[in-house]
C-alpha positions in Angstrom: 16.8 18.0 -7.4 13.7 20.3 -8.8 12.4 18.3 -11.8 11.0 21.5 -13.1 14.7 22.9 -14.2 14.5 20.0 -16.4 11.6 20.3 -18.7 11.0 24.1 -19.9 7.1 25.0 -20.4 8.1 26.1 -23.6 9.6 22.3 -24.1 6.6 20.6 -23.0 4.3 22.5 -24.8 6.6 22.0 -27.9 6.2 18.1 -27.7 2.5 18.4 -26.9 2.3 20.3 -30.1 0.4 23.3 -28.2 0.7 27.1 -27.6 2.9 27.5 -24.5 0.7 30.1 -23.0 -2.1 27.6 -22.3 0.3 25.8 -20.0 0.9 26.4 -15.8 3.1 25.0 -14.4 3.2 23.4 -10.7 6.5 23.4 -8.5 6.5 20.5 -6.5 6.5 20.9 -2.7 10.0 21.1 -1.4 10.5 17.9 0.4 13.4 15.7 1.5 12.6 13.0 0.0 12.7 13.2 -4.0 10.6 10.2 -4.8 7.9 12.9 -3.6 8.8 15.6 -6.4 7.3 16.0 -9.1 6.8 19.2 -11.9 3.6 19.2 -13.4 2.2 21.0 -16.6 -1.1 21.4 -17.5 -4.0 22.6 -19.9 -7.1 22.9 -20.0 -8.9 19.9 -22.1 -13.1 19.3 -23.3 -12.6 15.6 -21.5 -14.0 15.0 -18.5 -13.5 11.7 -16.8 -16.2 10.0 -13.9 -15.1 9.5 -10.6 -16.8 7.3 -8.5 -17.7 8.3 -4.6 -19.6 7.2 -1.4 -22.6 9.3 -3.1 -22.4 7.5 -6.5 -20.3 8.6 -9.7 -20.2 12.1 -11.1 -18.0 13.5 -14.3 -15.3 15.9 -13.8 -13.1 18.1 -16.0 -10.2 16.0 -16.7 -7.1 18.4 -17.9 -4.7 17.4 -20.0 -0.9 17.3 -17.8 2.2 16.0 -18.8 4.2 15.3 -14.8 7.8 14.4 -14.9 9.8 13.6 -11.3 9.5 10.3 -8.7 12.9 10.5 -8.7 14.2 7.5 -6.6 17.5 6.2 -6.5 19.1 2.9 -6.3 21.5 1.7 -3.6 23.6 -1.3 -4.5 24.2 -2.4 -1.1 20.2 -2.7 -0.4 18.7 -4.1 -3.8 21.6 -6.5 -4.0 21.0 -7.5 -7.9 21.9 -5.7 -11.3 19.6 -2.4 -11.1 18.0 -3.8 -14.9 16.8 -7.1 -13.0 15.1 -4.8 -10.2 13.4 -2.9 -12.7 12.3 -5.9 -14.6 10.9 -7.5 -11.2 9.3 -4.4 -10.2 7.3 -2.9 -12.9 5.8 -6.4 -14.3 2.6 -7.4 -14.8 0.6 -8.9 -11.8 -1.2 -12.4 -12.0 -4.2 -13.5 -10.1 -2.0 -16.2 -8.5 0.9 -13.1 -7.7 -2.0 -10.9 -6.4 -3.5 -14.0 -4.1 0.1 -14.6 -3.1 0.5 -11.6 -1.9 -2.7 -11.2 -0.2 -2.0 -14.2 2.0 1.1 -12.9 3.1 -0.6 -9.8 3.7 -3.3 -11.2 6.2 -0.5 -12.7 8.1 0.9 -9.5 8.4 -2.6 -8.4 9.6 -3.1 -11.1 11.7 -3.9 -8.8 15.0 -5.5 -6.0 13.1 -8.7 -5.1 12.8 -11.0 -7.1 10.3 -11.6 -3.4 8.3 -7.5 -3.2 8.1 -7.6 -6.9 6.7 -10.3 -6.1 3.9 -8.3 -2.8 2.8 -5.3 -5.3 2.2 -7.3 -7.8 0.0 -8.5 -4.2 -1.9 -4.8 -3.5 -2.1 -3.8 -6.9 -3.0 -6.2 -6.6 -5.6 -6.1 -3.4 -6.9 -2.6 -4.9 -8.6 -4.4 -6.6 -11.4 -5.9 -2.8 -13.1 -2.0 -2.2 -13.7 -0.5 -3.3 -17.2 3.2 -3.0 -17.7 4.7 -3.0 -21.4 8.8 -2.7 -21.6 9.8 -0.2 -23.8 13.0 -0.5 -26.0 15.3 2.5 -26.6 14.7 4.6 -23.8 17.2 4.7 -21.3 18.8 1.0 -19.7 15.0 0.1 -19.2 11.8 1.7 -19.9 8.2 -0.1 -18.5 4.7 1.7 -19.8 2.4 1.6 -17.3 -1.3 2.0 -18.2 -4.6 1.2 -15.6 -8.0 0.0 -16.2 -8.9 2.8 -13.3 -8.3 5.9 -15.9 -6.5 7.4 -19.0 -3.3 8.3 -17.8 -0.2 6.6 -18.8 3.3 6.3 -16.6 6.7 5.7 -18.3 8.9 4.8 -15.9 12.4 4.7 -16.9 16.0 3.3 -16.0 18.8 5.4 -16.3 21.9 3.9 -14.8 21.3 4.2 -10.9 18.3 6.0 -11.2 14.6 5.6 -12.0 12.1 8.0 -12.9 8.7 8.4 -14.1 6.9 10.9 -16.8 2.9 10.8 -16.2 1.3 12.1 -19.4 -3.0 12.3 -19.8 -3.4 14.5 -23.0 -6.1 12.3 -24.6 -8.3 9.6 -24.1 -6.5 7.3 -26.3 -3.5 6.4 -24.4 -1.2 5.5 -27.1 -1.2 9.5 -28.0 0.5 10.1 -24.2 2.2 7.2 -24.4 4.4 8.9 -27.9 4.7 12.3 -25.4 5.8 10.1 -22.6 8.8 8.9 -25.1 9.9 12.2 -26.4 9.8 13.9 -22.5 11.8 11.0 -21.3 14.1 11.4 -24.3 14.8 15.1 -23.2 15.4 14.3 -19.5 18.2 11.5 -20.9 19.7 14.1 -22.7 20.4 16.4 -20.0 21.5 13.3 -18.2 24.4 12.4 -20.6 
């Protein structure tokens, strides 16, 4: 599946509300699996955004993008519960006592690894609480908005009978503004779907 032959440039830069010839657009790599493709269209922006490193924090141009794909579909026979309940169980909000569960069983897992491999798990395990999930009526059989304490990007991730995909959209710093592009680009993949 190419996720750019469903989005136009034109269409994205209709919902973004700007002039299509300020927009590129990326073709995803050509891999197997489609989780993995993704069409991405961008412009330039005045934000920048600071990214921290080994050598301290520095601010980079941030561009504004709108990135639909991560296609991934379900398979009955392994998820063994209504797709909806899946969804529901997988794009939820994380508590401290999920996040310390999970750790646990992590370091377990890690047992015989190195003591560096057991402190990159506890990162992981915590990483879990920047991620806020909100459900999202009217938008396909389940909709969750994903937002992250780690930058300005939003990701809708949507339900559509046995599939799920996601629309990434940064176009401002005010997240509820990619949040109301999110809707309408997910709105025009259902479309095509029905």
């Amino acid at each position: 599946m190419d996720p750019c032959a469903l989005l136009t440039k034109e269409k994205a830069a209709s919902i973004a509300n700007i002039d299509p010839e300020l927009v590129t657009v990326k073709e995803p790599v050509k891999m197997k699996n489609p989780l993995y493709l993704t069409c991405t269209f961008r412009w330039d922006s005045d934000r920048t955004t600071t990214v921290k490193t080994a050598l301290g924090a520095m601010e980079v141009a941030q561009d504004n993008q709108i990135q639909i794909g991560s296609f991934k579909l379900l398979d009955s026979e392994k998820i063994k519960q209504p797709f909806p309940e899946y969804f529901d169980g997988y794009y939820k909000n994380v508590t401290a006592e999920d996040a310390e569960k999970f750790d646990k069983k992590l370091q377990e897992e890690l047992a015989e690894e190195s003591e560096t491999a057991k402190k990159i798990g506890t990162s992981i395990s915590k990483m879990s609480l920047n991620f806020n999930y909100k459900s999202v009526s009217g938008i396909g059989d389940r909709a969750s908005w994903e937002t992250s304490t780690m930058g300005t990007d939003g990701h809708l991730h949507v339900l559509h009978g046995d599939v799920i995909f996601s629309v990434i959209v940064n176009i401002s710093d005010d997240v509820n503004d990619s949040f109301d592009v999110a809707k309408k680009v997910a709105n025009e993949i259902l479309a095509l779907c029905n």
